[in-house]
C-alpha positions as CSV (number, residue, x, y, z in Angstrom):
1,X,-8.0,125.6,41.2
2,X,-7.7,129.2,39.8
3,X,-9.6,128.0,36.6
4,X,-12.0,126.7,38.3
5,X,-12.4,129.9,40.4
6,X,-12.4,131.8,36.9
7,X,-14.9,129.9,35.6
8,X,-17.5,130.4,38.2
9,X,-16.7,133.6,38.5
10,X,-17.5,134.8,35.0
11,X,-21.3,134.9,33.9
12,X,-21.6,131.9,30.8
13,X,-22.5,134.8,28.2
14,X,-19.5,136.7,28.7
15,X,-17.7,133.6,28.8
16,X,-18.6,132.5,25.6
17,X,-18.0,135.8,24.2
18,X,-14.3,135.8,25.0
19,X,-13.9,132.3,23.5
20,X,-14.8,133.5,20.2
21,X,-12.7,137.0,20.4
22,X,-9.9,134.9,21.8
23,X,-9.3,132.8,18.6
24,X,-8.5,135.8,16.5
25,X,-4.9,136.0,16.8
26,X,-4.8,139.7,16.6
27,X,-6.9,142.2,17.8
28,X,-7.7,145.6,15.8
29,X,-8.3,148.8,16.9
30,X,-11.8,150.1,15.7
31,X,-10.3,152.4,13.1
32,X,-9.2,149.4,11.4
33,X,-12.9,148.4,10.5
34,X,-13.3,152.2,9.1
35,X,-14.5,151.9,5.2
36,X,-11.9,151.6,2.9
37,X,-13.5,154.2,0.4
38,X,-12.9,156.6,3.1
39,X,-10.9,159.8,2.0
40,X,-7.6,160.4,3.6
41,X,-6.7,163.9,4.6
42,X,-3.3,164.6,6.3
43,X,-0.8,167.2,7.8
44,X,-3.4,170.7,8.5
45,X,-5.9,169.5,6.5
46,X,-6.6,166.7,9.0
47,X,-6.3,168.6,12.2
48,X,-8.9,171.3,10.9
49,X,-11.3,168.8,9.7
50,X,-11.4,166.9,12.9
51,X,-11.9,169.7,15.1
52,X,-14.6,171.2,12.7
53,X,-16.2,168.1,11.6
54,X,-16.2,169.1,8.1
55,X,-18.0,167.1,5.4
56,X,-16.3,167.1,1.8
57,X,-18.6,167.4,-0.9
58,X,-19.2,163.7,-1.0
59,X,-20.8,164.0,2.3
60,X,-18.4,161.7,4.0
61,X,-16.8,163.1,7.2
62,X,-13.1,163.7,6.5
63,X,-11.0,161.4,8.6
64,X,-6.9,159.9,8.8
65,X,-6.7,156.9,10.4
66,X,-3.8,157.7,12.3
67,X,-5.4,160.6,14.5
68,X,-8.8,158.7,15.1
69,X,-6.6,155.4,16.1
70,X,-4.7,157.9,18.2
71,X,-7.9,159.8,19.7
72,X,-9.3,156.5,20.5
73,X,-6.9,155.2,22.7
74,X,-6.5,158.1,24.4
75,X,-10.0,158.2,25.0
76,X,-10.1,154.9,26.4
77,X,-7.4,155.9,29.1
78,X,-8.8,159.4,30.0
79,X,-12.6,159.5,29.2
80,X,-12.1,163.1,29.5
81,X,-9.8,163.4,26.4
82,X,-10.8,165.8,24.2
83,X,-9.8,165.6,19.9
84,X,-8.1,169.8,21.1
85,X,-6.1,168.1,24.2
86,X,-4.2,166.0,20.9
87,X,-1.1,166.7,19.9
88,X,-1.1,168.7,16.0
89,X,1.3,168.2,13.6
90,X,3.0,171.2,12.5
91,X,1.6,173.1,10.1
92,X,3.7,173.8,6.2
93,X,2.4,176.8,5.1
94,X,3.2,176.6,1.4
95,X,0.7,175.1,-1.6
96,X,1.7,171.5,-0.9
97,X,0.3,171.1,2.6
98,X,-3.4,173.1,1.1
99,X,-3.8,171.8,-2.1
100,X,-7.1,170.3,-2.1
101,X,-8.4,171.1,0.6
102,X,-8.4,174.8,0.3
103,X,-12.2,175.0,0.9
104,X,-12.1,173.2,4.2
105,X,-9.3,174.8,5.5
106,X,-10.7,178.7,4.8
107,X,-13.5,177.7,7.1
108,X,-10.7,176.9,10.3
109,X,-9.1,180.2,12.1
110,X,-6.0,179.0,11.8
111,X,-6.4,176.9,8.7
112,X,-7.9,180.4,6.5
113,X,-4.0,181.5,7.9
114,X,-2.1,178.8,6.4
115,X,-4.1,179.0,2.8
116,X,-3.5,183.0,2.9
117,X,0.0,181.9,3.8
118,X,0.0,179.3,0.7
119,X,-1.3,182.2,-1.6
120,X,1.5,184.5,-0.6
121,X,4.3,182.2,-1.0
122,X,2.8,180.4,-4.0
123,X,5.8,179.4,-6.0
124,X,4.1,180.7,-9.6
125,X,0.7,182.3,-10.8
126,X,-0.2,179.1,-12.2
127,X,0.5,177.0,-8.3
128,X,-1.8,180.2,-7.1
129,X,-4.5,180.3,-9.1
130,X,-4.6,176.3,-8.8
131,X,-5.7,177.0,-4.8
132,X,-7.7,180.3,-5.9
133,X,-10.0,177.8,-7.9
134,X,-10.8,175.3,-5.3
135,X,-12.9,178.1,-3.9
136,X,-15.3,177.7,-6.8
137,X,-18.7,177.6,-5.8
138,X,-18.5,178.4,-2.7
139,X,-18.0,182.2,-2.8
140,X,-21.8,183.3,-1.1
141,X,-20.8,181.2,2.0
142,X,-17.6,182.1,1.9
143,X,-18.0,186.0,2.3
144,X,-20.3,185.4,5.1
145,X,-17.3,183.4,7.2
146,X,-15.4,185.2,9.5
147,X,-12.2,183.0,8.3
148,X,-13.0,182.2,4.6
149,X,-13.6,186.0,3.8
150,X,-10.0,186.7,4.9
151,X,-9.1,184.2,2.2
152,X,-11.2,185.3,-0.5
153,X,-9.8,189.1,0.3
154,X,-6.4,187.7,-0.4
155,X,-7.2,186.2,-3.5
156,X,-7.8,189.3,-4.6
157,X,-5.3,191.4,-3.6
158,X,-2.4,188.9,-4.7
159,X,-4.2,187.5,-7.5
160,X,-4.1,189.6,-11.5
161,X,-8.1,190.4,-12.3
162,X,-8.8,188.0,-14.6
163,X,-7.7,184.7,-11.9
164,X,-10.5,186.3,-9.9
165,X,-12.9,186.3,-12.1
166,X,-15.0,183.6,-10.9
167,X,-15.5,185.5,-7.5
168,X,-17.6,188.4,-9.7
169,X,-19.0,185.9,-11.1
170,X,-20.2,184.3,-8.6
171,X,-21.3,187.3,-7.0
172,X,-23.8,188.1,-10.3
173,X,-25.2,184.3,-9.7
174,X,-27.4,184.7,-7.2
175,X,-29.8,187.5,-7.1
176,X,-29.5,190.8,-4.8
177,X,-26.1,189.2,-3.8
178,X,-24.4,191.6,-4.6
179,X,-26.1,194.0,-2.8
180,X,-26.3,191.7,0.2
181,X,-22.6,191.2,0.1
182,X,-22.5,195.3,0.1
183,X,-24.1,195.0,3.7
184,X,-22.6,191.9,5.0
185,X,-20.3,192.6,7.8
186,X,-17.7,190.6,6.0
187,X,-19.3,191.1,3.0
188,X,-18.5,194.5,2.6
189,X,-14.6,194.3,3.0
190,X,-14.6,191.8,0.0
191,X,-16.8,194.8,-2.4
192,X,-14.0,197.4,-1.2
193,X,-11.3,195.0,-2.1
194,X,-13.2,194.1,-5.8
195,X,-13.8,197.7,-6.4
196,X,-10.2,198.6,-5.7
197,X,-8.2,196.2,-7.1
198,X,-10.6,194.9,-10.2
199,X,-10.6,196.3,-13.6
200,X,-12.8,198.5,-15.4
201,X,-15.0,196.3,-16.6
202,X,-15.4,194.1,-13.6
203,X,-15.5,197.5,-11.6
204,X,-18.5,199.3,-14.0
205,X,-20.4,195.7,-13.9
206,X,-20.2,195.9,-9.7
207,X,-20.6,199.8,-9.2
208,X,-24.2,199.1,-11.9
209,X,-25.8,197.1,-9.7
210,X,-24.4,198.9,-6.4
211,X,-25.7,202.6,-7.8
212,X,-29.2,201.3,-8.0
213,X,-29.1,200.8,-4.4
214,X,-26.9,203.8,-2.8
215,X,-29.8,205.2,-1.0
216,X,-30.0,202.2,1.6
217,X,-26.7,201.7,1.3
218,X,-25.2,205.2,2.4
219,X,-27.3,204.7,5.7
220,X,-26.4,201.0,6.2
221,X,-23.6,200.2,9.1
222,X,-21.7,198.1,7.2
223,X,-22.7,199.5,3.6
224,X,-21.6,203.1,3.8
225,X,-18.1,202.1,3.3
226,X,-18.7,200.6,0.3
227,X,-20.3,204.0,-1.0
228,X,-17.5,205.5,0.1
229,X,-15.0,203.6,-2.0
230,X,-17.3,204.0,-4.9
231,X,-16.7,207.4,-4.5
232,X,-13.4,207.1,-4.3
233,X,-12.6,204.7,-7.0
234,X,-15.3,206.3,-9.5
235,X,-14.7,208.0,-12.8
236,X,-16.0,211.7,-13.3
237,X,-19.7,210.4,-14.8
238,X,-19.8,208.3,-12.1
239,X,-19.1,210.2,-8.9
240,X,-21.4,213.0,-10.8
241,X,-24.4,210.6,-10.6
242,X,-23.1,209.9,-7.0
243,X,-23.3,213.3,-5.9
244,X,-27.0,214.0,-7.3
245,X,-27.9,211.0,-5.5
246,X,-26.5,212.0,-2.2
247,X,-28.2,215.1,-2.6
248,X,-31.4,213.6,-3.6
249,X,-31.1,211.6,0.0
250,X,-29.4,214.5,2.2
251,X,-32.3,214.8,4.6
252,X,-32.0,210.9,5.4
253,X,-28.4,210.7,5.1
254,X,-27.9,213.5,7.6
255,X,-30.0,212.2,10.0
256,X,-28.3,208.6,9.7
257,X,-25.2,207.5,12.2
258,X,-23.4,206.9,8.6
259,X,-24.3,209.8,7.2
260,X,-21.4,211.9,7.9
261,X,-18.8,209.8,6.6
262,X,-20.2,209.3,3.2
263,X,-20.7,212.9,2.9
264,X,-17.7,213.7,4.1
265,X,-16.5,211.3,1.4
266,X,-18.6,213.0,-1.3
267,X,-16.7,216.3,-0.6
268,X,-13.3,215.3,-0.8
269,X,-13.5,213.7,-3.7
270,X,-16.5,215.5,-6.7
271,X,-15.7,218.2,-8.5
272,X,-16.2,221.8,-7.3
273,X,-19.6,222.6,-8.8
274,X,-20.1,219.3,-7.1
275,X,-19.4,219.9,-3.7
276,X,-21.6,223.4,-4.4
277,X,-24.8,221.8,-5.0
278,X,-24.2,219.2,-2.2
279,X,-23.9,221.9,0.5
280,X,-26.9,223.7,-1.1
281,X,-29.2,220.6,-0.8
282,X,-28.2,220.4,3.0
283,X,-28.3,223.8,3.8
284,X,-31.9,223.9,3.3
285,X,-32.8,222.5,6.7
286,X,-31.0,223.9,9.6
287,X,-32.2,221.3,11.9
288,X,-30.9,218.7,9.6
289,X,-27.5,220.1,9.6
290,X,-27.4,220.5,13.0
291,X,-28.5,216.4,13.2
292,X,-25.4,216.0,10.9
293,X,-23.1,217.7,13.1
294,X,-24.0,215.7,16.2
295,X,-23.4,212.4,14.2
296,X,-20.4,210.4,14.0
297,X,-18.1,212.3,11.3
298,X,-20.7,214.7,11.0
299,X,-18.7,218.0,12.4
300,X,-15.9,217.2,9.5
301,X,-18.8,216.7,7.0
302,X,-20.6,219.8,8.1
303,X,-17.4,222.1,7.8
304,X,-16.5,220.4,3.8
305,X,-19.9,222.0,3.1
306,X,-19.8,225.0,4.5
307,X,-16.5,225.5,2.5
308,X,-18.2,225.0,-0.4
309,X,-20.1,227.8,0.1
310,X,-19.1,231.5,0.0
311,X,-20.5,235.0,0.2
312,X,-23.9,235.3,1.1
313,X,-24.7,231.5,1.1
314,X,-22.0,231.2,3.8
315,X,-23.5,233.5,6.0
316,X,-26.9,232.7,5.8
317,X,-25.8,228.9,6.6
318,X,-23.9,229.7,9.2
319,X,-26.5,232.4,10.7
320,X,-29.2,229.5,10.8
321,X,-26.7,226.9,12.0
322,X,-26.1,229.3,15.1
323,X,-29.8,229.9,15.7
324,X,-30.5,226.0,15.5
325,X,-28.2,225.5,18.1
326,X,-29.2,228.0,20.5
């Protein structure tokens, strides 16, 4: 009687429908009918690629069977399951757990932690460089990240020159990049970091192409700074042609929010004679310097130049500076 009840009960489509499921003796989970040429990512490498929805550079969305099987039935018991809401597995910070998926991982906030981590602790030069080069190719998006950039700053400052090579390189590629990675907000940390910690020849080849543009530069938010460090990090020719072009550009520079810093900068750090015609070239403007010293840095810049002056230059400059102000 129950069968009978069953049977009436249940539209003949469905009906037929479960016949044929019911002969399979087993029934699979979805994931099981996945492709087989599927890649396989595990440990970190899975967790950030789920959550990001990464592609790998076959184009095929990086998956492990386990979590999708896992994500699935969860789903099916809380439609409001989320792939965050999933337990992670617990992440091995060392070259093992990143190796070969270094690219995906820079892109995650917490996976661009666990490849810094990997670089740090690398056990040789050769295990780091090995991670370093899996960035290959993909330094212009990389310095625009806000999570890759953090890698490609470690790279540097852990790595000898000639491992990061490939980032200059890169960098040269594509042009105005470099310029454009001089202004980046993330950009810009990456050139200070290059300029720093590269060696002469890399640091000549970068500071060429960054002098032609120093003028834009100085007055750029995030740009200044790197003006600054090539002040800093420049040889004697080089912070000389710095300092006539500052002082070719002291009537924009002063009236620019990053004005005083690079000036500021420029004065710590030229040689005397220097410093002397820097404060000449802004002394000829009252109003400008009086611009300067409402600006951010612009009161420490002001009093560098008036110390490079002396005698009657100091007066008159600081006789005009009074009347601009009254």
């Amino acid at each position: 009687m129950e069968l009978q009840r069953s049977t009436v009960l249940t539209p003949t489509p469905l009906r037929a429908l479960m016949e044929r499921l019911g002969s399979y003796p087993h029934a699979h989970n979805w994931s099981f009918y996945l492709p087989s040429a599927m890649p396989e990512v595990k440990g970190a490498a899975a967790v950030a690629a789920l959550k990001l929805g990464v592609e790998d550079d076959s184009g095929l969305l990086i998956r492990t069977r386990s979590r999708i099987s896992t994500a699935s039935t969860a789903c099916r018991t809380n439609s409001s399951t989320s792939l965050d809401s999933l337990p992670e597995a617990s992440p091995v910070h060392d070259e093992r757990s990143v190796a070969g998926h270094v690219w995906l991982l820079s892109q995650d906030p917490q996976g661009c932690r666990w490849v810094q981590d990997a670089l740090d602790t690398a056990s040789s030069d050769q295990a780091r460089e090995a991670l370093a080069w899996e960035l290959q190719g993909h330094v212009a998006k990389a310095l625009r990240s806000p999570h890759a950039n953090h890698v490609l700053q470690k790279c540097i400052s852990v790595m000898e020159p000639d491992s990061f090579q490939f980032i200059v390189d890169e960098l040269f590629a594509q042009q105005g990049l470099v310029v454009h990675c001089a202004k980046h907000r993330y950009g810009c940390r990456i050139m200070q970091q290059l300029l720093r910690l590269g060696r002469t020849n890399q640091v000549e080849r970068l500071m060429e192409a960054l002098l032609q543009e120093v003028s834009s530069l100085a007055r750029h938010v995030f740009g200044n700074y790197v003006v600054q460090v090539l002040i800093e990090v420049g040889n004697a020719a080089q912070r000389h042609e710095l300092a006539n072009l500052i002082g070719q550009n002291m009537v924009d520079l002063c009236r620019s929010s990053s004005g005083g810093a690079v000036i500021s900068a420029a004065m710590m750090h030229v040689a005397q004679e220097e410093k002397a015609f820097l404060a000449r070239a802004a002394m000829q403007d009252p109003e400008v310097l009086l611009s300067l010293k409402t600006s951010k840095s612009g009161t420490t810049a002001v009093s560098l130049l008036l110390q490079a002056l002396g005698g009657h230059d100091l007066r008159r400059a600081r006789t005009a500076l009074a009347a601009a102000e009254a």
